[in-house]
C-alpha distance (Angstrom), angle and dihedral (degrees) to the residues before:
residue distance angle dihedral
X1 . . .
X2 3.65 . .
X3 3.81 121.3 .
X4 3.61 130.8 -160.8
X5 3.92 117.9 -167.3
X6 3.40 106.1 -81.5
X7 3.88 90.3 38.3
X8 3.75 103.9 -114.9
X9 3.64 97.4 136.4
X10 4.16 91.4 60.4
X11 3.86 83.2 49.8
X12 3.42 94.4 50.5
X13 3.51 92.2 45.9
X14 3.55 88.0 50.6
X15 3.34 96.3 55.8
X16 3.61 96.6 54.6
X17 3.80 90.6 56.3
X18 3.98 88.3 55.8
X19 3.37 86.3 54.4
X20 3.53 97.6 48.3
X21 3.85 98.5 43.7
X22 4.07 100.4 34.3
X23 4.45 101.2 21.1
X24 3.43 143.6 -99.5
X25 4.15 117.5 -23.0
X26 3.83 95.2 10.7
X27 3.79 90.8 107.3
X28 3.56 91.6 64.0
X29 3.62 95.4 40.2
X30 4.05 92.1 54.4
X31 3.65 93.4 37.6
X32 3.93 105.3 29.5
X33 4.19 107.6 -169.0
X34 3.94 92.7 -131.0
X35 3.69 99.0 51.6
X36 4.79 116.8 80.4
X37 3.49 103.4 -123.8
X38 3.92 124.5 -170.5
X39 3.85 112.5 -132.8
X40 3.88 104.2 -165.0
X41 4.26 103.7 -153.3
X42 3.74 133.8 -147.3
X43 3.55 114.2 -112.1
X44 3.70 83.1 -98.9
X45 3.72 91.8 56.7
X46 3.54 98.3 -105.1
X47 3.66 117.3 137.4
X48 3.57 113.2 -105.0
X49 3.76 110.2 170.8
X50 4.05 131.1 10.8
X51 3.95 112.4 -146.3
X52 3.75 140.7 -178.1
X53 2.98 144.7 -175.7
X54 4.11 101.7 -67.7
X55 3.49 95.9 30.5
X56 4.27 151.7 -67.4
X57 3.82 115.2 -14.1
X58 3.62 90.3 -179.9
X59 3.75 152.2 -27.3
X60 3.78 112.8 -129.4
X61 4.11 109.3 -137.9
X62 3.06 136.3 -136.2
X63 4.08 87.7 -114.2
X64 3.95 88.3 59.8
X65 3.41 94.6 -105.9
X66 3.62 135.4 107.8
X67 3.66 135.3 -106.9
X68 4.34 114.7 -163.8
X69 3.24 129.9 -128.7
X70 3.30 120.8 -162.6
X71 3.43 111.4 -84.9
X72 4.25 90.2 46.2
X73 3.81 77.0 62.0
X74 3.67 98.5 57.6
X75 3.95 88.9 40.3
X76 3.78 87.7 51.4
X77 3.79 98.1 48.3
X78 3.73 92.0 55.0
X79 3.79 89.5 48.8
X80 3.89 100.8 45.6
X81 3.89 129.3 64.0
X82 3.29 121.8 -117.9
X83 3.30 130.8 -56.1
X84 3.86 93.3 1.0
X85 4.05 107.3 126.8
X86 4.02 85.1 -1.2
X87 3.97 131.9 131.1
X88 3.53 104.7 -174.8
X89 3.88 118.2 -156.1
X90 3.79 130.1 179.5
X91 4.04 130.2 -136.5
X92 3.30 92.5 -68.6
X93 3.67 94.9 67.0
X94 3.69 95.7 27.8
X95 3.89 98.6 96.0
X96 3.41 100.5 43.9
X97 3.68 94.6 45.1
X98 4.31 83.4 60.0
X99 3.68 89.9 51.7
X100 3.86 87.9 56.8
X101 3.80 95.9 -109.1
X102 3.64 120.1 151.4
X103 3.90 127.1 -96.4
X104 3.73 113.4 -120.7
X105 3.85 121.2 -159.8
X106 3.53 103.3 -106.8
X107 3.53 91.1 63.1
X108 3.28 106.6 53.8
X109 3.76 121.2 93.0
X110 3.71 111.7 -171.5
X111 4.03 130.4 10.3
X112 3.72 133.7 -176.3
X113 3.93 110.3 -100.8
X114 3.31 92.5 -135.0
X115 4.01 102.6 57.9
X116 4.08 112.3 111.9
X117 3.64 125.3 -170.8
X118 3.87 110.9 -71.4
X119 3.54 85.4 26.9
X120 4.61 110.8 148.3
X121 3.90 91.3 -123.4
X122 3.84 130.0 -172.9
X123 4.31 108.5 -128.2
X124 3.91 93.4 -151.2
X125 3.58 124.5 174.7
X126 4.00 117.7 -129.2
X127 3.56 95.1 -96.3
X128 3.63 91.3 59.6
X129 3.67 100.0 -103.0
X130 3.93 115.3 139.4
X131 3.73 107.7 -128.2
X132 4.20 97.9 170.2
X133 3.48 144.5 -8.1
X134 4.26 121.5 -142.6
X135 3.59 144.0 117.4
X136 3.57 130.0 -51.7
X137 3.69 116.7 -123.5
X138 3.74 106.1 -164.1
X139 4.21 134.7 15.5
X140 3.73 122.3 -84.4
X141 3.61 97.6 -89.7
X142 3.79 100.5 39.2
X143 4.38 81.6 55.4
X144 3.96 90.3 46.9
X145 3.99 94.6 41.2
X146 4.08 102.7 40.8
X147 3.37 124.2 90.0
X148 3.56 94.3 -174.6
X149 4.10 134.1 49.9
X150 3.67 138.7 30.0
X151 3.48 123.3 -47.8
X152 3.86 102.8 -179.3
X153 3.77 139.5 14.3
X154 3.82 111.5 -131.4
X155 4.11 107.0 -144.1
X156 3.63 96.9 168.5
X157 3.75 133.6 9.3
X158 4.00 137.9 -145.1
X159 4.35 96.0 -135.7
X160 3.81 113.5 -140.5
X161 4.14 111.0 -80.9
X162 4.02 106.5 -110.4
């Protein structure tokens, strides 16, 4: 990636690969144009991880893909319709999912259609609230259908409000 000074060429590069791996108008919505973001670099000058001001929104892989941290995942649920990137769980799940546990199937009550494995996913519970962000382990169907086995690695949890 190119970079001019201020760094607006990696950002719009970044965008584009939000686009690319989550849809249409997520790149702006991770990496809005009117907000200073920090890009921390590999020692070869690759970006490596895109901050702001409450936190990680993501950590670019080596794969060119993104992994979310938690505050990409609140960015991303505001800028997504529901269920798209979404595995919804109920009470149940809800504490566990905090404490970074993983998601297994047969809790899981609705998930976007078009989540693959390796997928970034939201972990949302049904009222909309974001518990965790992580990495879906099976397709859509094979998370709905299971009763058995994980559905989603948790990398980073939201912990319960006090």
């Amino acid at each position: 990636m190119s970079e001019s000074a201020d760094g607006s060429a990696d950002l719009s590069s970044l965008r584009t690969i939000a686009d690319y791996q989550f849809g249409a108008g997520t790149g702006e919505a991770l990496f809005p144009r009117a907000e200073s973001l920090s890009i921390k670099r590999t020692t070869s000058g690759r970006p490596q991880q895109v901050h702001c001001e409450d936190g990680r929104l993501v950590s670019f892989g080596v794969d060119g893909r993104f992994t979310l941290g938690l505050e990409g995942g609140y960015r991303l649920l505001e800028a997504l319709e529901h269920p798209a990137y979404r595995v919804v769980v109920d009470d149940e799940s809800e504490p566990f999912v905090r404490e970074e546990k993983n998601v297994f199937s047969k809790f899981v009550l609705e998930a976007g259609e078009e989540i693959r494995p390796g997928d970034e996913v939201l972990v949302v519970h049904e009222r909309g609230e974001l518990l965790a962000v992580g990495t879906a382990q099976l397709d859509a169907a094979a998370i709905q259908d299971f009763d058995t086995g994980m559905a989603v690695n948790v990398r980073e949890g939201r912990p319960a409000d006090p």
